[in-house]
C-alpha positions as CSV (number, residue, x, y, z in Angstrom):
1,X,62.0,57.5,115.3
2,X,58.6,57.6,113.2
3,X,57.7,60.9,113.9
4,X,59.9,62.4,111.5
5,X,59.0,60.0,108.9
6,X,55.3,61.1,109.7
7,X,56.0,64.7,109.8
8,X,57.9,64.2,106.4
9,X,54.9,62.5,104.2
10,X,51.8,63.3,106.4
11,X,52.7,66.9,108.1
12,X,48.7,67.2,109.0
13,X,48.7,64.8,110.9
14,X,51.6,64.8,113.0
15,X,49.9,68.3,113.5
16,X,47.2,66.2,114.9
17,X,49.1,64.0,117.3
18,X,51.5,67.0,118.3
19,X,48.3,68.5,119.4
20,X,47.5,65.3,121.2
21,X,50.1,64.5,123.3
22,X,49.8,68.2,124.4
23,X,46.3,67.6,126.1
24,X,47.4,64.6,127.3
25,X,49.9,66.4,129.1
26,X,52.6,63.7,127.8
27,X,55.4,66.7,127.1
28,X,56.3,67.8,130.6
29,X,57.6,72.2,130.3
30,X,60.9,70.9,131.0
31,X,61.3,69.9,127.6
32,X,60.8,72.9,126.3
33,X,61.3,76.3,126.4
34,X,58.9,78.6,127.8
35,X,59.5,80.7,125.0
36,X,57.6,78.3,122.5
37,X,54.7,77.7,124.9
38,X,51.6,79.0,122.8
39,X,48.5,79.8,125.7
40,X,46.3,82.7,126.3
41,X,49.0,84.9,127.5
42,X,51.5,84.5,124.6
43,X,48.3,85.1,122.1
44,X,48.4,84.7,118.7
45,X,52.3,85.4,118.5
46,X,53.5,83.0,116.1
47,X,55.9,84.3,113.6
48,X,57.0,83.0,110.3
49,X,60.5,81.3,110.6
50,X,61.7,82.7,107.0
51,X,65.1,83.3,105.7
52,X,67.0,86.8,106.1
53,X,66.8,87.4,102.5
54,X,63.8,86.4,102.6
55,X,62.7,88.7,105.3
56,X,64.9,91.8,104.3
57,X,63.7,91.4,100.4
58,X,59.8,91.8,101.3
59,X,60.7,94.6,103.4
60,X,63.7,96.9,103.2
61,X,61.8,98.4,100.2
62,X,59.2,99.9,103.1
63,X,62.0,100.7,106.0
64,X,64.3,102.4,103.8
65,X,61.3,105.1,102.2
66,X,60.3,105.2,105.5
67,X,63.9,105.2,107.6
68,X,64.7,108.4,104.6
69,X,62.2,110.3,105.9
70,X,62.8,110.0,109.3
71,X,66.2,110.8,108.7
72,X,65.1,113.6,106.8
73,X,62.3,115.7,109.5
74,X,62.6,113.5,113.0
75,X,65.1,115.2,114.7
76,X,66.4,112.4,117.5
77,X,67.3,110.1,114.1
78,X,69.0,113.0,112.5
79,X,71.5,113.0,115.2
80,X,71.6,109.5,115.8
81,X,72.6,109.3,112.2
82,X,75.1,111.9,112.4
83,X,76.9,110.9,115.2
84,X,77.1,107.3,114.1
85,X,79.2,108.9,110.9
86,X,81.1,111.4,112.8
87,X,82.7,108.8,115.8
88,X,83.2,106.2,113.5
89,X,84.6,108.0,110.3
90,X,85.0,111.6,111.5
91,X,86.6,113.4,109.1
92,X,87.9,110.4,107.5
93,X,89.4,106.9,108.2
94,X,93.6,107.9,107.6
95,X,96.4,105.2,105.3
96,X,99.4,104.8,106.2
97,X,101.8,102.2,104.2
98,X,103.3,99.4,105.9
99,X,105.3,97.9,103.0
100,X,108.2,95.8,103.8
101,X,111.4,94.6,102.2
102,X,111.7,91.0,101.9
103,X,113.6,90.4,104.8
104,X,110.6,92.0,106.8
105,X,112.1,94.9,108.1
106,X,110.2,98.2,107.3
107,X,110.7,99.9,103.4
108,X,110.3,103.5,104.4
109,X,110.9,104.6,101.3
110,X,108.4,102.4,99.4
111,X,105.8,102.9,102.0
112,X,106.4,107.0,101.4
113,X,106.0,106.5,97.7
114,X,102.5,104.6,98.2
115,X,101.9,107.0,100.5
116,X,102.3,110.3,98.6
117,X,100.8,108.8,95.4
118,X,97.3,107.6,97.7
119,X,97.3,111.3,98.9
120,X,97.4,112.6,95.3
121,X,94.5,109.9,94.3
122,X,91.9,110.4,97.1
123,X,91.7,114.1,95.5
124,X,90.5,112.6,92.5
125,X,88.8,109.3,93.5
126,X,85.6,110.3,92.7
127,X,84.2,110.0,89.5
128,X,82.2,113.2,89.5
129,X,84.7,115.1,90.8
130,X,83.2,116.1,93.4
131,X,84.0,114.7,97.0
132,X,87.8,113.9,98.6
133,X,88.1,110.4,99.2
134,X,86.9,111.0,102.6
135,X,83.9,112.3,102.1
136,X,83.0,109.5,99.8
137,X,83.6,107.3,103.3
138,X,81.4,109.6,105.1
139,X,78.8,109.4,102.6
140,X,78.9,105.4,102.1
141,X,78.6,105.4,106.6
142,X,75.9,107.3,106.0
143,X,74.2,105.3,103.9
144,X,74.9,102.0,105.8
145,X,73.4,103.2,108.7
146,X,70.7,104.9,106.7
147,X,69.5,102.5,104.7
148,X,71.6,99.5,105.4
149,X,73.9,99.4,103.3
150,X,76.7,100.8,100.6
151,X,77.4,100.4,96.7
152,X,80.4,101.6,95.1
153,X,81.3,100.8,91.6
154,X,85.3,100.7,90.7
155,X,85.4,102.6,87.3
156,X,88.7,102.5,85.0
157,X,88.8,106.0,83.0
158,X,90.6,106.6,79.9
159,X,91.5,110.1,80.6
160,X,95.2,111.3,80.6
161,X,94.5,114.1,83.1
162,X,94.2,111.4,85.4
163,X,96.6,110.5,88.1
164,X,95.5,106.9,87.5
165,X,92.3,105.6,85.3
166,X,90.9,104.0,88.8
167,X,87.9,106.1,90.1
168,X,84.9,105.3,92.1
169,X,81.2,105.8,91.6
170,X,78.9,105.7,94.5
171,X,75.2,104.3,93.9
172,X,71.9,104.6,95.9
173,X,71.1,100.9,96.7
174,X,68.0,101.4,94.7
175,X,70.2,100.9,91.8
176,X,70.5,96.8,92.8
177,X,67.6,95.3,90.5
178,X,65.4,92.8,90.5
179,X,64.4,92.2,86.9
180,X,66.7,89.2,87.3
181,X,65.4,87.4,90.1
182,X,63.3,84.9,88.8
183,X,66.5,83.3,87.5
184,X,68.2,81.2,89.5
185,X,70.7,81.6,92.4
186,X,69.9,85.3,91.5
187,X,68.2,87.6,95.0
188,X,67.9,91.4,94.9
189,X,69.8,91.6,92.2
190,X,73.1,89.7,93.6
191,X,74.0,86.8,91.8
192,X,75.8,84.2,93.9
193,X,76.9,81.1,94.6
194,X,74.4,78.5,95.9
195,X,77.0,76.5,97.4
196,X,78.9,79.5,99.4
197,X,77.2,82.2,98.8
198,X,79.6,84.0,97.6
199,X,78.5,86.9,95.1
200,X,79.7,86.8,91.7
201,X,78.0,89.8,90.1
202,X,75.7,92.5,90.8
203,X,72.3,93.3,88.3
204,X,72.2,97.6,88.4
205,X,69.4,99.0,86.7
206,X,68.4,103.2,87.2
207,X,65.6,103.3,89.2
208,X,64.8,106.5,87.8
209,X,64.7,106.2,84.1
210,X,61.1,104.6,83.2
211,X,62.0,104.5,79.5
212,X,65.1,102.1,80.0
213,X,64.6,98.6,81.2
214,X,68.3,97.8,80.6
215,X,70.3,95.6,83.5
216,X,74.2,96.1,83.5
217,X,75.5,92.9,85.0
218,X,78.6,94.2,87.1
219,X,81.6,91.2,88.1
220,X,81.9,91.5,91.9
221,X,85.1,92.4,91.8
222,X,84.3,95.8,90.2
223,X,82.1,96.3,93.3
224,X,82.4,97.2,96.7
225,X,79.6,96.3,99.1
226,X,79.6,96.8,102.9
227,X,77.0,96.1,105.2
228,X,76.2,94.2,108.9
229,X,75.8,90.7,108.6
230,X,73.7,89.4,110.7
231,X,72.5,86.0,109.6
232,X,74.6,83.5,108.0
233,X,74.2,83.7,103.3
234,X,72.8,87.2,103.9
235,X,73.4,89.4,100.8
236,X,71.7,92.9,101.3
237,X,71.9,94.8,104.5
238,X,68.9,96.8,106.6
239,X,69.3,99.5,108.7
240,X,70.4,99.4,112.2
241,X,67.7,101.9,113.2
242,X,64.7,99.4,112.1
243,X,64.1,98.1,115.5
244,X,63.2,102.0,116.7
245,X,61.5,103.3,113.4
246,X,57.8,102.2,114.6
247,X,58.0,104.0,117.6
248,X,59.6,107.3,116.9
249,X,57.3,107.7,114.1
250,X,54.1,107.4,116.6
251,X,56.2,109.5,119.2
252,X,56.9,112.2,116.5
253,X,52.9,111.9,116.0
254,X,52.2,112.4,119.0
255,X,54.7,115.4,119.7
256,X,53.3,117.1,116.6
257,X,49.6,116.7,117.9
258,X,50.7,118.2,121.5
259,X,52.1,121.1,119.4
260,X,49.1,121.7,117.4
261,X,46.7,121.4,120.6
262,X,49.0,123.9,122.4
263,X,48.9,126.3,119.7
264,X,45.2,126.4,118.8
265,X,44.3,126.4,123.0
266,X,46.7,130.0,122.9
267,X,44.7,131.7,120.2
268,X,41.7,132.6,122.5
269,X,42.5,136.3,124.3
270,X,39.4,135.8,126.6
271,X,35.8,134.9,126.6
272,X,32.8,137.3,126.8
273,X,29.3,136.6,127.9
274,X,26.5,138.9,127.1
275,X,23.4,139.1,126.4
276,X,23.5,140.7,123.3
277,X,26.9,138.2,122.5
278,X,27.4,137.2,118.7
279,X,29.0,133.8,118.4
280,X,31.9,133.4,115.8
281,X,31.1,131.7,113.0
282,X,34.4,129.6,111.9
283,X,33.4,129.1,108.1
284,X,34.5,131.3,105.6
285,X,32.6,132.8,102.6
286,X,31.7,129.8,100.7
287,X,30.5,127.6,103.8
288,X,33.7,125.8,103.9
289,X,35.2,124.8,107.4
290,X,38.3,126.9,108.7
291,X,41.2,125.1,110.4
292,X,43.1,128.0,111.6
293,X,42.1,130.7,113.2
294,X,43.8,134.1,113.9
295,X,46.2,134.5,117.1
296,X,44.2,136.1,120.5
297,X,41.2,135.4,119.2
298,X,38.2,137.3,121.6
299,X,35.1,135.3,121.8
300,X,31.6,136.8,122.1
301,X,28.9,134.1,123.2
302,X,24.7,134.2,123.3
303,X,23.4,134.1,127.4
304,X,23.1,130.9,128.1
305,X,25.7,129.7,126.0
306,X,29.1,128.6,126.6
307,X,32.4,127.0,125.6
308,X,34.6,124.5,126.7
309,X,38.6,124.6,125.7
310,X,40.8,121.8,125.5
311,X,43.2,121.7,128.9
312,X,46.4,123.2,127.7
313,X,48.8,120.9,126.8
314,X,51.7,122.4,127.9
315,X,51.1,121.9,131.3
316,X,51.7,118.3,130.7
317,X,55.4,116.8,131.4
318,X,56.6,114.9,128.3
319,X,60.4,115.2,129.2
320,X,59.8,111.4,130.5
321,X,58.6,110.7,127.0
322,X,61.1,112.4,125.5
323,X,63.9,110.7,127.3
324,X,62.0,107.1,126.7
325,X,62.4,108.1,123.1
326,X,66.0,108.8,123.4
327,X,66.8,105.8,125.4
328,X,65.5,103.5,122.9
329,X,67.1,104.7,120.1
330,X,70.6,105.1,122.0
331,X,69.4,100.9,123.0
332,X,68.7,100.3,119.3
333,X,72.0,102.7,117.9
334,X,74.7,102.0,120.2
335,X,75.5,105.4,120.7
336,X,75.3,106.7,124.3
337,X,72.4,108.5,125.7
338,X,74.6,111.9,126.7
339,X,75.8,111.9,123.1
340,X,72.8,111.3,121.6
341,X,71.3,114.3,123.4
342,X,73.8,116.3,124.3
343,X,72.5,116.2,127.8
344,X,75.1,115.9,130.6
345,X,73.4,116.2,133.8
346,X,74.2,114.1,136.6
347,X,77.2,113.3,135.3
348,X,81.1,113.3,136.6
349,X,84.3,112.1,135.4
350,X,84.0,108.6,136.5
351,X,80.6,107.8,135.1
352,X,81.2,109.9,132.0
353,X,85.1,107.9,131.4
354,X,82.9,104.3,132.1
355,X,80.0,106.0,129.3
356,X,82.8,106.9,126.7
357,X,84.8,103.6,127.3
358,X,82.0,101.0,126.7
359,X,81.1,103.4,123.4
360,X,84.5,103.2,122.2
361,X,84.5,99.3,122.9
362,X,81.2,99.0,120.9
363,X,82.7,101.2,117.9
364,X,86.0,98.8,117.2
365,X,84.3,96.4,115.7
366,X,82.0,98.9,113.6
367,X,85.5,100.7,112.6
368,X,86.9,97.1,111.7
369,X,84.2,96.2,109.5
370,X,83.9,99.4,107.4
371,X,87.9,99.3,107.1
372,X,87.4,95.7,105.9
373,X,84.5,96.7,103.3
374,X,85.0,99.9,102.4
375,X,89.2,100.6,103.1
376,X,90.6,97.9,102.2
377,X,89.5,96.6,98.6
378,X,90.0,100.5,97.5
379,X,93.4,100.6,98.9
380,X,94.4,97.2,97.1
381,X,93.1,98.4,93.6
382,X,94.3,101.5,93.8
383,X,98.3,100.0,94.2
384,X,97.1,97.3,91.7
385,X,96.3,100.0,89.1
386,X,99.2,102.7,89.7
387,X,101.6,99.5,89.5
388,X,99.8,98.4,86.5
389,X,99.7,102.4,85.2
390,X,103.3,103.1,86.2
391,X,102.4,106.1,88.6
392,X,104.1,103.8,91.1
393,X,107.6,102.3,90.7
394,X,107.8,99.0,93.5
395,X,110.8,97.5,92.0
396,X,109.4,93.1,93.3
397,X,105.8,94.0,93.4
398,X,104.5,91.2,90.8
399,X,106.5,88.9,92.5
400,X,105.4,89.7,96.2
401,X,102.5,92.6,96.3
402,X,101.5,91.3,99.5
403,X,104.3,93.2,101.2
404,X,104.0,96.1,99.6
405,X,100.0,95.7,100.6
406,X,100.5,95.9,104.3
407,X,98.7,98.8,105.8
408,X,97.6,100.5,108.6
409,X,94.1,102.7,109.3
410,X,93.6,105.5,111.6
411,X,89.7,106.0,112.2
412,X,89.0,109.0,114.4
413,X,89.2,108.5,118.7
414,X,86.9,109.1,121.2
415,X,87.9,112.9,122.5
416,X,89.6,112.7,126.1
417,X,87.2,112.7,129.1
418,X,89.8,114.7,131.0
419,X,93.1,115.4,129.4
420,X,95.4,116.2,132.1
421,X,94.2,113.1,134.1
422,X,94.4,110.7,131.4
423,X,98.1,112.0,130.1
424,X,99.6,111.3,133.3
425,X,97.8,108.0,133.5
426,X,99.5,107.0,130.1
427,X,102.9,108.3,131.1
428,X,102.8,106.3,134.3
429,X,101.9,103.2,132.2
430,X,105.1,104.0,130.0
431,X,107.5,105.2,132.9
432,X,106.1,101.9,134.8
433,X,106.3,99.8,131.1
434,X,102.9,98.2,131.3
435,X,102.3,99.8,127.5
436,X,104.3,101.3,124.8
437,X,104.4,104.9,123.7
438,X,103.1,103.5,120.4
439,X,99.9,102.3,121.7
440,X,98.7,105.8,123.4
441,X,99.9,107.6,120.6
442,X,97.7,105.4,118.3
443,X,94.9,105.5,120.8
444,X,94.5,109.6,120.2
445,X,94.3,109.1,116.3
446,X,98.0,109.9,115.8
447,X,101.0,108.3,113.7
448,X,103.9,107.5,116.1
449,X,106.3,107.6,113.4
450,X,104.7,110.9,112.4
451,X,105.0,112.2,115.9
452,X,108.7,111.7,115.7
453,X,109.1,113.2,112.8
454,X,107.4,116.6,113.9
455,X,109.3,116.4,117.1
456,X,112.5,116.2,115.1
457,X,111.6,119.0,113.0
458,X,110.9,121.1,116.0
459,X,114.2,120.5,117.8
460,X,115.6,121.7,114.4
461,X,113.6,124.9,114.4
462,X,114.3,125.8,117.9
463,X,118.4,124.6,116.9
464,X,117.9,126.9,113.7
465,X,116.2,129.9,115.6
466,X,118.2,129.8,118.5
467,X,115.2,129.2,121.1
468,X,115.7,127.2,124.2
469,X,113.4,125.0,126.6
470,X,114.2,124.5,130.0
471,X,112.5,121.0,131.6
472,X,109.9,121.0,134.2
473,X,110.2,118.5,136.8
474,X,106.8,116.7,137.4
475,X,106.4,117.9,140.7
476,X,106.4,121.5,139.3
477,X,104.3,120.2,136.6
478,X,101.9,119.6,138.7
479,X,101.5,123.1,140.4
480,X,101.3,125.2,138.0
481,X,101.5,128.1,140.8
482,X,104.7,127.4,142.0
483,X,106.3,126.9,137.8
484,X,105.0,131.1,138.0
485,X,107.0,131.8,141.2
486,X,109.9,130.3,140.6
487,X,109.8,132.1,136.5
488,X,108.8,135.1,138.2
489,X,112.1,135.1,140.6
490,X,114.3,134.1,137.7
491,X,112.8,137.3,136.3
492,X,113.6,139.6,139.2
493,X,117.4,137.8,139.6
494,X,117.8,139.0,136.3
495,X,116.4,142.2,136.7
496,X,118.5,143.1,139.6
């Protein structure tokens, strides 16, 4: 009991008896881990046990320059980047309206009012005018896995043109300031709660503009910040890529060297000796050095003299490198190595199924969180302000919005591995009830009450245009071959 009373007023010197009992061998390695041994083998690794904010503050300034232009020229981050956005937004995360009447049943015709009026808004949701609503969710993944994070301001315009005065201004992270910090319960320019750490406003400043040293303080409800959380009272985010960063930048070093020595060793044509030879002089009028030299260069030497070329690099095998390099980053990205590369070899159905199945598993709860972050507080203004605006009519919504606020999100679906196997798989799971048509129809990225609807619609059109369909048994189905015979016969019974 009095060593935390000696730790607590005299720290030095329960250094000094912590040291102690360690040479006297009276703490046995079963009472600790072998991860906290300090000896000659662990070396001088001893880490500072700091905070995340903490951490991230002294160095997302760093990662992020230096994540940006990786993501810029390295190739291998490019597409890790990309297909992070593409498999978990795609082309964009879909609404669909789930409002209710108040005996809970479904209110299709409020949820198709909400519904045609979010259409009509995503068009405009940008304040610039620039990007569909979905782009603006491509461009805020983008920047979470980029640099961490995303920061989208909720802006109420006074412009009749509108649909409705909500629209939304996406900021570079940059923006989030730090003149402020000094004050209290104030960190990289989030001001929060001490208690819960829940943010109460955000401190925006351009980055840009050296002449202005002016700090809007923005109420955290006007904002909409998403990142990965992955320390408890963290505020900013850091990108997912930060573990790999160190490494690719030495490997794209090192690929950029091999290139270079490749293409100076194919200059030279050939060598000549002679005795009368004339060696090049690499210097050009004014004495300076010269870097680069012409392509097939022919290289007269003195007798006696000679040169030596670097081995050409080309005959060296850095596909193992080069998959190393891939390997981490799919480690460090989640996203599988065949994707990641576009490198298939070696692969069938079943391992290619088992690959896509464990991605899709890791991209739910990536989906989840950016339709928690990014979907969902936009969706709930924008009812809040076409109610409030009148572009929407919900006869009860003051008195119960939260039923007229139920929703559902379609993200984008992992393409099938093999369509005609896995369509008969789900059918059997139906025919055999073990799932509901709803599920598999979800499962592709599809609306089942929208799929109902177009198959209603088509019966009509066939009804209106007099075509018929004859059913296929699934036998036939399944041999195609014998579906042409038995056409081609109905043919020829005709004919004749």
């Amino acid at each position: 009991m009095i060593e935390p009373i000696i730790r607590y007023f005299a720290p030095q010197l329960a250094l000094k008896r912590e040291i102690a009992r360690r040479e006297l061998g009276s703490i046995s390695r079963s009472e600790t881990y072998t991860a906290a041994d300090t000896n000659r083998l662990t070396g001088p690794w001893n880490p500072s046990n700091s905070n995340s904010n903490d951490i991230i503050a002294a160095s997302r300034g760093t990662v992020s320059s230096r994540m940006r232009e990786l993501v810029r020229n390295f190739p291998p981050f490019i597409r890790a980047v990309n297909r992070s956005v593409d498999f978990t937004v795609g082309s964009g995360i879909v609404f669909q309206s789930k409002a209710e009447t108040p005996k809970g049943e479904i209110d299709e015709k409020s949820s198709k009012a909400i519904e045609d009026a979010y259409n009509r808004w995503e068009d405009e949701a940008d304040i610039s005018g620039k990007l569909h609503l979905h782009e603006m969710q491509r461009l805020s993944k983008r920047a979470e896995v980029a640099d961490g994070e995303f920061l989208i301001v909720k802006r109420l315009l006074d412009d009749p043109k509108r649909f409705i005065p909500l629209a939304l201004q996406i900021y570079e992270t940059d923006w989030l300031s730090t003149a402020n910090d000094n004050n209290e319960n104030i960190h990289q320019g989030i001001e929060y709660d001490p208690n819960t750490y829940a943010v109460r406003a955000y401190h925006m400043q351009n980055p840009d503009s050296w002449y202005s040293t002016t700090v809007d303080r923005i109420p955290a409800e006007q904002v909409v910040h998403g990142f990965k959380m992955d320390r408890p009272g963290q505020l900013r985010g850091i990108t997912p890529f930060v573990g790999a960063m160190t490494f690719a930048n030495d490997f794209d070093d090192y690929i950029n060297a091999k290139i270079d020595k490749a293409k100076m060793a194919a200059k030279w044509l050939f060598i000549v000796e002679s005795m009368t030879g004339r060696k090049h002089d690499y210097s050009s009028e004014n004495g300076q050095k010269i870097e680069e030299v012409e392509n097939c260069v022919v290289e007269n030497l003195r007798a006696g003299e000679t040169i030596t070329l670097a081995s050409d690099p080309t005959n060296v095998d850095i596909e193992p490198m080069i998959r190393l390099l891939f390997q981490l980053i799919s480690i460090v990205t989640d996203v599988p190595f065949e994707i990641l590369t576009g490198d298939y070899r070696g692969m069938n159905f079943t391992t290619l199924k088992a690959s896509n199945n464990h991605f899709e598993f890791s991209l739910e709860p990536v989906k989840t969180r950016f339709v928690w972050q990014f979907c969902n507080p936009i969706a709930l203004s924008f009812l809040e302000i076409a109610q409030y605006s009148g572009a929407l009519n919900l006869p009860g919504y003051w008195q119960d919005p939260y039923r007229f606020q139920k929703m559902q999100w379609q993200p984008p679906r992992m393409p099938e591995t093999d369509p005609l196997k896995e369509t008969k798989a789900a059918a059997d799971s139906v025919t055999a009830k073990l799932s509901s048509p709803q599920s598999h129809i979800l499962r592709r990225g599809n609306d089942p009450q929208g799929v109902l609807k177009e198959w209603k619609q088509w019966n009509e059109w066939l009804k209106k245009y007099g075509v018929t369909t004859e059913e296929i048994s699934t036998a036939l189905a399944n041999n195609p071959a014998k579906i042409e015979e038995q056409t081609g016969d109905k043919d020829n019974d005709k004919k004749s």
